[in-house]
N, CA, C and O atoms as a Maestro MAE file, in Angstrom:
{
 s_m_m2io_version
 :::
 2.0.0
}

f_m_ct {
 s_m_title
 :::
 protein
 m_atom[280] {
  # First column is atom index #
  i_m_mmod_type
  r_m_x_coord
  r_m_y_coord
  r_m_z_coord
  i_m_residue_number
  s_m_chain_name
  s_m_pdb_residue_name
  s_m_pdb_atom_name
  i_m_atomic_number
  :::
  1 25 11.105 14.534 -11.523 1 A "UNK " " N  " 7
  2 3 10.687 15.616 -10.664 1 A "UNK " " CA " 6
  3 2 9.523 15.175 -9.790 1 A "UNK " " C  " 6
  4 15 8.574 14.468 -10.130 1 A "UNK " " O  " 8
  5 25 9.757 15.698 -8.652 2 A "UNK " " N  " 7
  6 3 8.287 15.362 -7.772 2 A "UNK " " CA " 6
  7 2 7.132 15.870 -8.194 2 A "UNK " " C  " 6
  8 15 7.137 16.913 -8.847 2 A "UNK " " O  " 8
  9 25 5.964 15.216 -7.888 3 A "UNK " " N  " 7
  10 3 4.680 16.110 -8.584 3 A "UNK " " CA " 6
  11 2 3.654 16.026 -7.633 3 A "UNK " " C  " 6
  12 15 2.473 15.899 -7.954 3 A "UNK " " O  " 8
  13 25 4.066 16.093 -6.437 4 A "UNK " " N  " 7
  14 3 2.929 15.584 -5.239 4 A "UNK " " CA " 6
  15 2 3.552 15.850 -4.164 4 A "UNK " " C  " 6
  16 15 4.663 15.321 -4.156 4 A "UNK " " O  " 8
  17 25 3.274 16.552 -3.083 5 A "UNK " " N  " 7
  18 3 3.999 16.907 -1.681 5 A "UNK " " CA " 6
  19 2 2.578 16.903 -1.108 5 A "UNK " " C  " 6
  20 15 1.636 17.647 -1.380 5 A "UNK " " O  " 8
  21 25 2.670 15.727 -0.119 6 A "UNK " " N  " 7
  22 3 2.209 15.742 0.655 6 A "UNK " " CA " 6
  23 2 2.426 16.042 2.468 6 A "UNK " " C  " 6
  24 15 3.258 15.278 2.957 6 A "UNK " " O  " 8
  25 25 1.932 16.810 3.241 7 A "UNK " " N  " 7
  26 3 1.985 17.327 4.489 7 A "UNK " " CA " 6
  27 2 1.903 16.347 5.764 7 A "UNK " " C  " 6
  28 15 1.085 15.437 5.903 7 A "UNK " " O  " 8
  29 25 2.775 16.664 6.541 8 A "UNK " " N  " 7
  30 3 2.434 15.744 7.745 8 A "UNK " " CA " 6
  31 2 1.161 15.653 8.336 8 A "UNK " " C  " 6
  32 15 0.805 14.676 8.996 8 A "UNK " " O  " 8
  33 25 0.257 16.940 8.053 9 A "UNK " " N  " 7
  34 3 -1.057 16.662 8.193 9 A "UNK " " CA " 6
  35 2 -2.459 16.622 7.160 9 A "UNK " " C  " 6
  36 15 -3.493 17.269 7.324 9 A "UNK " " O  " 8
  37 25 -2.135 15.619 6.014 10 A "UNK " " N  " 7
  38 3 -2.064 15.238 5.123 10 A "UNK " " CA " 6
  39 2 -2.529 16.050 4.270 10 A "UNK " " C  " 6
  40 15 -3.155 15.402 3.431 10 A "UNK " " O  " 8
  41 25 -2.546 17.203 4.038 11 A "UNK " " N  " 7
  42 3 -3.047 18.282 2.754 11 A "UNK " " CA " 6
  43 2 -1.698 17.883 1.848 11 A "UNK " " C  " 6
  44 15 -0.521 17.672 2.141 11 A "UNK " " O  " 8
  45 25 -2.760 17.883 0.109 12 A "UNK " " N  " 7
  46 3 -1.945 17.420 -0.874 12 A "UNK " " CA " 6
  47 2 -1.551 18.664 -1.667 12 A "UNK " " C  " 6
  48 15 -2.423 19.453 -2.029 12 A "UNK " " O  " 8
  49 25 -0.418 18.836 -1.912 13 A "UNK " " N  " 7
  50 3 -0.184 19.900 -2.883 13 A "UNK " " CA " 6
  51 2 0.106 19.193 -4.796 13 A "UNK " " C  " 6
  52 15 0.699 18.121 -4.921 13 A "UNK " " O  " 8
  53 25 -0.320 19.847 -5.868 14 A "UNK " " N  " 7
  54 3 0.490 19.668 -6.889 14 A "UNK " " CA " 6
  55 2 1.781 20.367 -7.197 14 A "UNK " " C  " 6
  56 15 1.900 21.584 -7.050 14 A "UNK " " O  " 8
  57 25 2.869 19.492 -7.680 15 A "UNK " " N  " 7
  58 3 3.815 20.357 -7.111 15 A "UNK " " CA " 6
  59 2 4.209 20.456 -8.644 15 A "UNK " " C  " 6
  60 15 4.473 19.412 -9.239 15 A "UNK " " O  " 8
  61 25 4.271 22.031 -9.499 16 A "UNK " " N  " 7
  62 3 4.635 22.169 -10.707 16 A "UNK " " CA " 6
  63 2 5.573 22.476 -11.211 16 A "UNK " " C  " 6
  64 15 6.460 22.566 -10.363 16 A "UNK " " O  " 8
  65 25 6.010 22.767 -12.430 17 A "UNK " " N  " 7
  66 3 7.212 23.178 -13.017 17 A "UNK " " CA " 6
  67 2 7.279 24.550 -12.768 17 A "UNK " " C  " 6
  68 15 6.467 25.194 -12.104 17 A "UNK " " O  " 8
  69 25 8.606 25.109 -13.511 18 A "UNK " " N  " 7
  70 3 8.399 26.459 -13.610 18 A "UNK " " CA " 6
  71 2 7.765 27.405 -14.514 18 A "UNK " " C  " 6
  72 15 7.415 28.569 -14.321 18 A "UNK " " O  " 8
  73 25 7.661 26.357 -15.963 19 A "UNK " " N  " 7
  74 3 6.553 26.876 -16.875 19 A "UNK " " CA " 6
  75 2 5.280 26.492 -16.493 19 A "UNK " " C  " 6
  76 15 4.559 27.436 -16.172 19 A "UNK " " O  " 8
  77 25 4.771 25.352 -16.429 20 A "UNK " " N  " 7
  78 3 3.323 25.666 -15.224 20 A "UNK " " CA " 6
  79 2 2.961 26.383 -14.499 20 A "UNK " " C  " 6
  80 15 1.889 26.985 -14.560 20 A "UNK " " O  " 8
  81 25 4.275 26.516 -13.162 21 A "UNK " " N  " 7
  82 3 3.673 27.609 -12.503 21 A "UNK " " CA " 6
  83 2 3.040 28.979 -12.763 21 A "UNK " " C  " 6
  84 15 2.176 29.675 -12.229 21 A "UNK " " O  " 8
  85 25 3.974 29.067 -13.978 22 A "UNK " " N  " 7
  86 3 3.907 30.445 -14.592 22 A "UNK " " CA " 6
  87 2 2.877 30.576 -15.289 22 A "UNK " " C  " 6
  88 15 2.655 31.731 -15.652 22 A "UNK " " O  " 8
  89 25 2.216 29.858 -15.584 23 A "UNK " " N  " 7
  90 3 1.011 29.588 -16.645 23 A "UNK " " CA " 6
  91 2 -0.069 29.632 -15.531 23 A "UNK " " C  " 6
  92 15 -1.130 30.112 -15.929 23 A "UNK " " O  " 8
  93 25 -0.062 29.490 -15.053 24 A "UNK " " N  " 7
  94 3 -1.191 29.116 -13.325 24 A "UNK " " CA " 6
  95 2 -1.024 30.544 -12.919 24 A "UNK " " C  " 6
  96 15 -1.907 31.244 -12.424 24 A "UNK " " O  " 8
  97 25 0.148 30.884 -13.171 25 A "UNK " " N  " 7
  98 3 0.041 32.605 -12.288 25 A "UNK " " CA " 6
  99 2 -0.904 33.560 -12.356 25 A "UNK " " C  " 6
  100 15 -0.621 34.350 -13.257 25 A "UNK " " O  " 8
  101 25 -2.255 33.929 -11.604 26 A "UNK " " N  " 7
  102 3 -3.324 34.340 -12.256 26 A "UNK " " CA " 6
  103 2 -4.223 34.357 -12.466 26 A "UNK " " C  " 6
  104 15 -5.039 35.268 -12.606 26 A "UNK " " O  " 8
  105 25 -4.294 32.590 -12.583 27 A "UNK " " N  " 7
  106 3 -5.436 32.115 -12.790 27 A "UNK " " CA " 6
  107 2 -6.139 30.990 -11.779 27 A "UNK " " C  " 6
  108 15 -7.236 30.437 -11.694 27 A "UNK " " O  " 8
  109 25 -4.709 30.971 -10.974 28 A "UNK " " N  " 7
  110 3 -5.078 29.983 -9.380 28 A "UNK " " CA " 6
  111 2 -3.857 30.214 -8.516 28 A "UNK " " C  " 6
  112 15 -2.734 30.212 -9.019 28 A "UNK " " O  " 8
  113 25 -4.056 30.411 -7.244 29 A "UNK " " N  " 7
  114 3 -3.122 30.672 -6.869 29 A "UNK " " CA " 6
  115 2 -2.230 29.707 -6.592 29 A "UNK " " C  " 6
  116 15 -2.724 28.594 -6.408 29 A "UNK " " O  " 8
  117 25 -0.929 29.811 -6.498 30 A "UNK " " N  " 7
  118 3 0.453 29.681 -6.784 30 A "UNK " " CA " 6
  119 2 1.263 29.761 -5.602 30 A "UNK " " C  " 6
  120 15 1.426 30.896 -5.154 30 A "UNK " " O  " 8
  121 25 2.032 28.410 -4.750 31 A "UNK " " N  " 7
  122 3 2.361 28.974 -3.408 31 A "UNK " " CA " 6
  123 2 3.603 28.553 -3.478 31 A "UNK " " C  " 6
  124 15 3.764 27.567 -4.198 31 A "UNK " " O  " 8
  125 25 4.787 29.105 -2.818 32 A "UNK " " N  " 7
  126 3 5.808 28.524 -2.520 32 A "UNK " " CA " 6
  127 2 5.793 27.220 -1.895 32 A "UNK " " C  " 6
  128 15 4.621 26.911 -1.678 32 A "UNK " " O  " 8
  129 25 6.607 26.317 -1.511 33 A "UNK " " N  " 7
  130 3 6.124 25.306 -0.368 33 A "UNK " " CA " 6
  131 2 7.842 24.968 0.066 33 A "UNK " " C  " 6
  132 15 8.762 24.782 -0.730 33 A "UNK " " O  " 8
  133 25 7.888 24.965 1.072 34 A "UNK " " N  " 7
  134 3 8.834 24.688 2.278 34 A "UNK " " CA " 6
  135 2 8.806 23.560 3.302 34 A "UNK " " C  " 6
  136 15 7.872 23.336 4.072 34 A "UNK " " O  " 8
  137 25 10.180 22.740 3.195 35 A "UNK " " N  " 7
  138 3 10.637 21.504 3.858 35 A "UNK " " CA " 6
  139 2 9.760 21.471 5.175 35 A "UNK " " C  " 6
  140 15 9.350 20.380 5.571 35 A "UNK " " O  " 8
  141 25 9.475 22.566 5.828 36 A "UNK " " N  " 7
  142 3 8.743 22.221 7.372 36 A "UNK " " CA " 6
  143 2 7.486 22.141 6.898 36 A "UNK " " C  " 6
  144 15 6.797 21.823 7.868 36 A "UNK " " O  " 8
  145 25 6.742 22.264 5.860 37 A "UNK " " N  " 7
  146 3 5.509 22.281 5.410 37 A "UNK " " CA " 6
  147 2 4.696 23.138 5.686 37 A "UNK " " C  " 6
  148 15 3.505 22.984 5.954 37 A "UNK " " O  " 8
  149 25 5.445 24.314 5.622 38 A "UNK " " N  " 7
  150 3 4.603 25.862 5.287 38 A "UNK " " CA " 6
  151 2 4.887 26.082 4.277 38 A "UNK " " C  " 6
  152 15 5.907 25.573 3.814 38 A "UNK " " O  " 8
  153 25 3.991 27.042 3.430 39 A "UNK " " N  " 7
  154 3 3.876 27.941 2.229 39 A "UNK " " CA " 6
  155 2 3.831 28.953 2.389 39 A "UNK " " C  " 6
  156 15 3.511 29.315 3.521 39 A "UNK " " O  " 8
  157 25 4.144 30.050 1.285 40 A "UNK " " N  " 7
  158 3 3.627 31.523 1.052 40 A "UNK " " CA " 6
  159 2 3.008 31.538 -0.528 40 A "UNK " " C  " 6
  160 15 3.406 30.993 -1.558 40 A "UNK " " O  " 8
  161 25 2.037 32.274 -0.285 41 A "UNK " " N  " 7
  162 3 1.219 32.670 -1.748 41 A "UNK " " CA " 6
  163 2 2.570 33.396 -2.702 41 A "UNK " " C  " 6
  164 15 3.235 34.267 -2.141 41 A "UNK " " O  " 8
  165 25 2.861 33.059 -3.901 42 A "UNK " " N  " 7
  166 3 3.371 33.711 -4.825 42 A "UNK " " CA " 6
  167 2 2.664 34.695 -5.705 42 A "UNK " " C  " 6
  168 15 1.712 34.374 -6.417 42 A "UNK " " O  " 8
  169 25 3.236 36.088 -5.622 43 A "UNK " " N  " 7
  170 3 2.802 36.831 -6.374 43 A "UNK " " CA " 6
  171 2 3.293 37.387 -7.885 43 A "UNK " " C  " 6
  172 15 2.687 38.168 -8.618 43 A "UNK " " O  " 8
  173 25 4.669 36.689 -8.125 44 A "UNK " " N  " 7
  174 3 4.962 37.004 -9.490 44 A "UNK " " CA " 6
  175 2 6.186 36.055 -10.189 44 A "UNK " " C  " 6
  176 15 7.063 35.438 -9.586 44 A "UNK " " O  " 8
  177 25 5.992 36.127 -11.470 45 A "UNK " " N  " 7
  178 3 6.983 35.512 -12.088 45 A "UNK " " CA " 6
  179 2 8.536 35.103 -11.185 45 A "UNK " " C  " 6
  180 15 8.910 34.010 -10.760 45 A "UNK " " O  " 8
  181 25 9.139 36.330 -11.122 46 A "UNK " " N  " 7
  182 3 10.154 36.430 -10.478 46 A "UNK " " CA " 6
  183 2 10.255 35.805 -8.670 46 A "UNK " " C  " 6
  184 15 11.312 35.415 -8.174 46 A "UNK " " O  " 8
  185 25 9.201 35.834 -8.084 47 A "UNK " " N  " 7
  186 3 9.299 34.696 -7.408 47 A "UNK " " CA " 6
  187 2 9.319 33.283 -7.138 47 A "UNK " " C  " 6
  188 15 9.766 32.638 -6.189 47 A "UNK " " O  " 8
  189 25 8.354 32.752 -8.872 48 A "UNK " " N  " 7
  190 3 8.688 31.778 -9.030 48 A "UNK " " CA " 6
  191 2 10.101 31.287 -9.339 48 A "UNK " " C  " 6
  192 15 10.600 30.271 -8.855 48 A "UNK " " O  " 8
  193 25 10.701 32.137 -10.218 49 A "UNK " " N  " 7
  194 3 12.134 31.764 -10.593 49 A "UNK " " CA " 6
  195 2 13.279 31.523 -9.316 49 A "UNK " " C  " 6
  196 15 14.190 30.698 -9.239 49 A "UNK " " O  " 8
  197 25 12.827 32.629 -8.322 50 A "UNK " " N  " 7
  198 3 13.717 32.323 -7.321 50 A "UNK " " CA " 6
  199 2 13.478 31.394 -5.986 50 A "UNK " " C  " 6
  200 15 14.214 31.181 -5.023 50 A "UNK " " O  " 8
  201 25 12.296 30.974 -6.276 51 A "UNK " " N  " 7
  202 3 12.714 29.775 -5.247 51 A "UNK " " CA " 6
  203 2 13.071 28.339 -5.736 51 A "UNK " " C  " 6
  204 15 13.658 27.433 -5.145 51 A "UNK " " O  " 8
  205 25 12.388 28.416 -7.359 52 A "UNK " " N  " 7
  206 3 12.992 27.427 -7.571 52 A "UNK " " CA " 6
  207 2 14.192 27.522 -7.510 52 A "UNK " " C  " 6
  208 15 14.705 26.778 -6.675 52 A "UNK " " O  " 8
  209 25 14.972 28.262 -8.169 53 A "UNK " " N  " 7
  210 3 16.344 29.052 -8.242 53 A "UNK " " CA " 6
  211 2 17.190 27.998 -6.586 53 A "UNK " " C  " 6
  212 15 17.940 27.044 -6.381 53 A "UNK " " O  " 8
  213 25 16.644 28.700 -6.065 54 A "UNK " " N  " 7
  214 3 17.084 28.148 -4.192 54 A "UNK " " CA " 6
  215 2 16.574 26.735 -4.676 54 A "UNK " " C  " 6
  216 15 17.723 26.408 -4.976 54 A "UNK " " O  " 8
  217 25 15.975 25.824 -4.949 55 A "UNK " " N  " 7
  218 3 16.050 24.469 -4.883 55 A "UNK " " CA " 6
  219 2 14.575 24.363 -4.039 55 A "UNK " " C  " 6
  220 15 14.528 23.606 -3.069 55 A "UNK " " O  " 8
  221 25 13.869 24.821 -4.271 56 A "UNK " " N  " 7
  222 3 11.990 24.890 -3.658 56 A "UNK " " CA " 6
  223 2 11.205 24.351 -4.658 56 A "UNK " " C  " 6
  224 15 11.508 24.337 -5.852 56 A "UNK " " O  " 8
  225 25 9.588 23.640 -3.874 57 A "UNK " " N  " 7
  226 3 9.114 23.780 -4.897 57 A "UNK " " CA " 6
  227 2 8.013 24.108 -4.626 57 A "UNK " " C  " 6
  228 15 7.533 24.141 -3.493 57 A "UNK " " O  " 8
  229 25 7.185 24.548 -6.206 58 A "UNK " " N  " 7
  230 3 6.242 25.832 -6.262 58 A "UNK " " CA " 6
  231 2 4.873 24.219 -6.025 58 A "UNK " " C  " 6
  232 15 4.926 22.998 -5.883 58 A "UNK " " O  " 8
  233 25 3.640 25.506 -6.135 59 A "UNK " " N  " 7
  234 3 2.398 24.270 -5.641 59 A "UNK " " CA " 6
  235 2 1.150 24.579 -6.082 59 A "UNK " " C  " 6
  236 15 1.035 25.804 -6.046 59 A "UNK " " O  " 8
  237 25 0.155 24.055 -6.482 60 A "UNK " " N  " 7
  238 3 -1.108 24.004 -6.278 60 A "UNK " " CA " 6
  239 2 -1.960 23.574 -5.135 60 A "UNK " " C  " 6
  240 15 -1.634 22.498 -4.634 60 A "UNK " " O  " 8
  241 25 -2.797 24.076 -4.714 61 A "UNK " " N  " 7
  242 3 -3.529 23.131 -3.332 61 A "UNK " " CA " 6
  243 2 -4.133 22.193 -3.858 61 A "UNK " " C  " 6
  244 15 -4.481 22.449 -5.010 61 A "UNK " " O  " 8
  245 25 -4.448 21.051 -3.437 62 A "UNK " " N  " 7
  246 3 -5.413 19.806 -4.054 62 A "UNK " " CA " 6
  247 2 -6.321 19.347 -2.625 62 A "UNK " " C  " 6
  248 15 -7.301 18.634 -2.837 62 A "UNK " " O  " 8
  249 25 -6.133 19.589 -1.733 63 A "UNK " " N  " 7
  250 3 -6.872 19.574 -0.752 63 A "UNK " " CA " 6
  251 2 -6.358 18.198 0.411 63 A "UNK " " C  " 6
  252 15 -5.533 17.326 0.138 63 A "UNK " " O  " 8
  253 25 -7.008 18.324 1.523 64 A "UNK " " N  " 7
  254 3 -6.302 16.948 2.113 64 A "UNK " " CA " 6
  255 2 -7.086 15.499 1.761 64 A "UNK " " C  " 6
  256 15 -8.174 15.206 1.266 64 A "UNK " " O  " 8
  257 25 -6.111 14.872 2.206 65 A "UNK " " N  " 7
  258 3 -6.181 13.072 1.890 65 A "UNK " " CA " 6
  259 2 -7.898 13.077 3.059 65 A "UNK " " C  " 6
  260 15 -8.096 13.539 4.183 65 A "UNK " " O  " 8
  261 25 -8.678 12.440 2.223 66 A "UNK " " N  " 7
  262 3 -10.488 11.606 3.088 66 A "UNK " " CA " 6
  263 2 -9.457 10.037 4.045 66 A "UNK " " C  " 6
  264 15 -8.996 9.220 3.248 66 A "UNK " " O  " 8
  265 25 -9.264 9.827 5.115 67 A "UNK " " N  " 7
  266 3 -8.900 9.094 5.076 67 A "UNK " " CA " 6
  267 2 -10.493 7.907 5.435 67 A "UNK " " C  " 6
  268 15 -10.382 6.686 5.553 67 A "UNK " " O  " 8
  269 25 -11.404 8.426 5.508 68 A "UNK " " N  " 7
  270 3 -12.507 7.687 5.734 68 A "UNK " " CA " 6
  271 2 -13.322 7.187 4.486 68 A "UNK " " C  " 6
  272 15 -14.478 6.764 4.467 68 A "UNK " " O  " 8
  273 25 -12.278 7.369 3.266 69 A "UNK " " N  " 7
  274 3 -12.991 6.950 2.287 69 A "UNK " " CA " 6
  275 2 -12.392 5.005 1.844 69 A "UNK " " C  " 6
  276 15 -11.184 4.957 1.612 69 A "UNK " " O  " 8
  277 25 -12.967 3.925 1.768 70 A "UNK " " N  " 7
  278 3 -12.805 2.751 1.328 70 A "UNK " " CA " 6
  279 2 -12.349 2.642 -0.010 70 A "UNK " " C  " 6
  280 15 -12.166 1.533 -0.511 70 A "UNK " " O  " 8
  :::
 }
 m_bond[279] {
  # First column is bond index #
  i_m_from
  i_m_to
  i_m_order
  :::
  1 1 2 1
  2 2 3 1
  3 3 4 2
  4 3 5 1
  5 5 6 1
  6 6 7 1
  7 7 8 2
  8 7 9 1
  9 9 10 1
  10 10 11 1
  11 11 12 2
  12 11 13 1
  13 13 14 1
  14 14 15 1
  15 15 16 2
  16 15 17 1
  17 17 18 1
  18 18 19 1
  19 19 20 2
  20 19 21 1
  21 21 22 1
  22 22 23 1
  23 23 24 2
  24 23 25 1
  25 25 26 1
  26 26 27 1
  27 27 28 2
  28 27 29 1
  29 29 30 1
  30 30 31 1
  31 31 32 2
  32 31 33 1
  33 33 34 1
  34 34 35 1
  35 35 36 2
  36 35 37 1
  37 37 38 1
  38 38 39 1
  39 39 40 2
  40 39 41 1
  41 41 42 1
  42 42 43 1
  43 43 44 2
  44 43 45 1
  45 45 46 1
  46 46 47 1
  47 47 48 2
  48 47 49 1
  49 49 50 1
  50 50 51 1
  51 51 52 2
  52 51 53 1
  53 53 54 1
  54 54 55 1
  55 55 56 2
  56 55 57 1
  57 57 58 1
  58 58 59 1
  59 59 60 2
  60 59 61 1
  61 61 62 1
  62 62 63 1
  63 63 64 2
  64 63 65 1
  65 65 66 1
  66 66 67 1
  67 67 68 2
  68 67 69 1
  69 69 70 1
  70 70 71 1
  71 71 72 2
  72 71 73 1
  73 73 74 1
  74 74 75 1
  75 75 76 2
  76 75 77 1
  77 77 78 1
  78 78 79 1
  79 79 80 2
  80 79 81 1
  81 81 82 1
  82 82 83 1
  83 83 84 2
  84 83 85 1
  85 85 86 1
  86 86 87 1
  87 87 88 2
  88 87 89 1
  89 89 90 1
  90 90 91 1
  91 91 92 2
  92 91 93 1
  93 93 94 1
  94 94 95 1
  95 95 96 2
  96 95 97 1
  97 97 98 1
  98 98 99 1
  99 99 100 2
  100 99 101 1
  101 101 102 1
  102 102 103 1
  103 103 104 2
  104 103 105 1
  105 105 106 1
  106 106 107 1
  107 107 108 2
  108 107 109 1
  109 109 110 1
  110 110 111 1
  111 111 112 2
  112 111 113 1
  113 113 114 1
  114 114 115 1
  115 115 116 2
  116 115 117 1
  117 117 118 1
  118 118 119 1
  119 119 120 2
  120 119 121 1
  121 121 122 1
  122 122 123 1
  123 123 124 2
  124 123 125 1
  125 125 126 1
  126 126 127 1
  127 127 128 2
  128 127 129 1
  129 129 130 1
  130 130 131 1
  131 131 132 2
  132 131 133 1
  133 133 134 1
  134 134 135 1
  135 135 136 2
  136 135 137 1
  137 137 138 1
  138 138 139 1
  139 139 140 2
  140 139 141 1
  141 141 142 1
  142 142 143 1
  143 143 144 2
  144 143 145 1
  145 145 146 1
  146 146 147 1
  147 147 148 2
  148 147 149 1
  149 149 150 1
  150 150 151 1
  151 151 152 2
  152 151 153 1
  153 153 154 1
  154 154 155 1
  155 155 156 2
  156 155 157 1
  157 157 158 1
  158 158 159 1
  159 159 160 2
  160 159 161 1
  161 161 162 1
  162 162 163 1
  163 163 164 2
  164 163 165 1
  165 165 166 1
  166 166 167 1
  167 167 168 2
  168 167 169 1
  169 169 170 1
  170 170 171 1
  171 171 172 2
  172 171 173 1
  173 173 174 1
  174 174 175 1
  175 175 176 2
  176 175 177 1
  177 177 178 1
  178 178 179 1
  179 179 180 2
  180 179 181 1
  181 181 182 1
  182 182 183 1
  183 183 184 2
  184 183 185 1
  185 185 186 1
  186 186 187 1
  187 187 188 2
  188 187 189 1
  189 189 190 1
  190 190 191 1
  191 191 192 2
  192 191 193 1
  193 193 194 1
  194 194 195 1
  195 195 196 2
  196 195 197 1
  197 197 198 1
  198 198 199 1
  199 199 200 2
  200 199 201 1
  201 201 202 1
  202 202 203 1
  203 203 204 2
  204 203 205 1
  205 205 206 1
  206 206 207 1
  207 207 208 2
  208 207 209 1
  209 209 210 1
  210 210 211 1
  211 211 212 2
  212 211 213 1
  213 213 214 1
  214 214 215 1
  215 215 216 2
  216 215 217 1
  217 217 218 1
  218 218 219 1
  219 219 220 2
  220 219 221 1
  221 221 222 1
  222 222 223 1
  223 223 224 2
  224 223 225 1
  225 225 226 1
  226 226 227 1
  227 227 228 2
  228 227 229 1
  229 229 230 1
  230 230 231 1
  231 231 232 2
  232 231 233 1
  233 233 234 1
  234 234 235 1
  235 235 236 2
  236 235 237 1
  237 237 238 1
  238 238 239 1
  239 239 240 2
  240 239 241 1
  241 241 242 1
  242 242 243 1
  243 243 244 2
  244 243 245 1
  245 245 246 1
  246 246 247 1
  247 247 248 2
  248 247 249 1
  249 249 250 1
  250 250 251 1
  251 251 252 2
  252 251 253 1
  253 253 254 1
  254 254 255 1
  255 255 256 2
  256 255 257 1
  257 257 258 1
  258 258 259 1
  259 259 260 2
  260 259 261 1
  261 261 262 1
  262 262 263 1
  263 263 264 2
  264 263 265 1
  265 265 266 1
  266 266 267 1
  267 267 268 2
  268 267 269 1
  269 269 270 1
  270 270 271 1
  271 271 272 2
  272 271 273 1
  273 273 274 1
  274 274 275 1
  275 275 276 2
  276 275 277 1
  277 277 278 1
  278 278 279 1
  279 279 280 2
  :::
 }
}
């Protein structure tokens, strides 16, 4: 499984399961993430199920790539 989606403009997502996500629900937010590299905030169980469901995957933000770091 992938565990990292990164953006064409390099913001990193963690990209989780569906029991993770679900465990995260709550306590950080939880986003859909989409092939053109938009998201929507998830608000419940049942949305997690259905996008994975559709073949999506769910996310954490991790912030973007420093590329000025050595």
């Amino acid at each position: 499984m992938k565990r990292v989606k990164i953006t064409s403009d390099n913001f990193v997502w963690h990209v989780l399961t569906e029991a993770e996500a679900k465990q995260a629900l709550g306590k950080v937010e939880v986003f859909a993430l989409y092939d053109d590299d938009s998201e929507s905030l998830i608000e419940s169980e049942e949305e997690i199920e259905t996008h994975i469901r559709r073949g999506g995957y769910v996310g954490i933000e991790v912030g973007f790539i420093d590329d000025n770091q050595n």
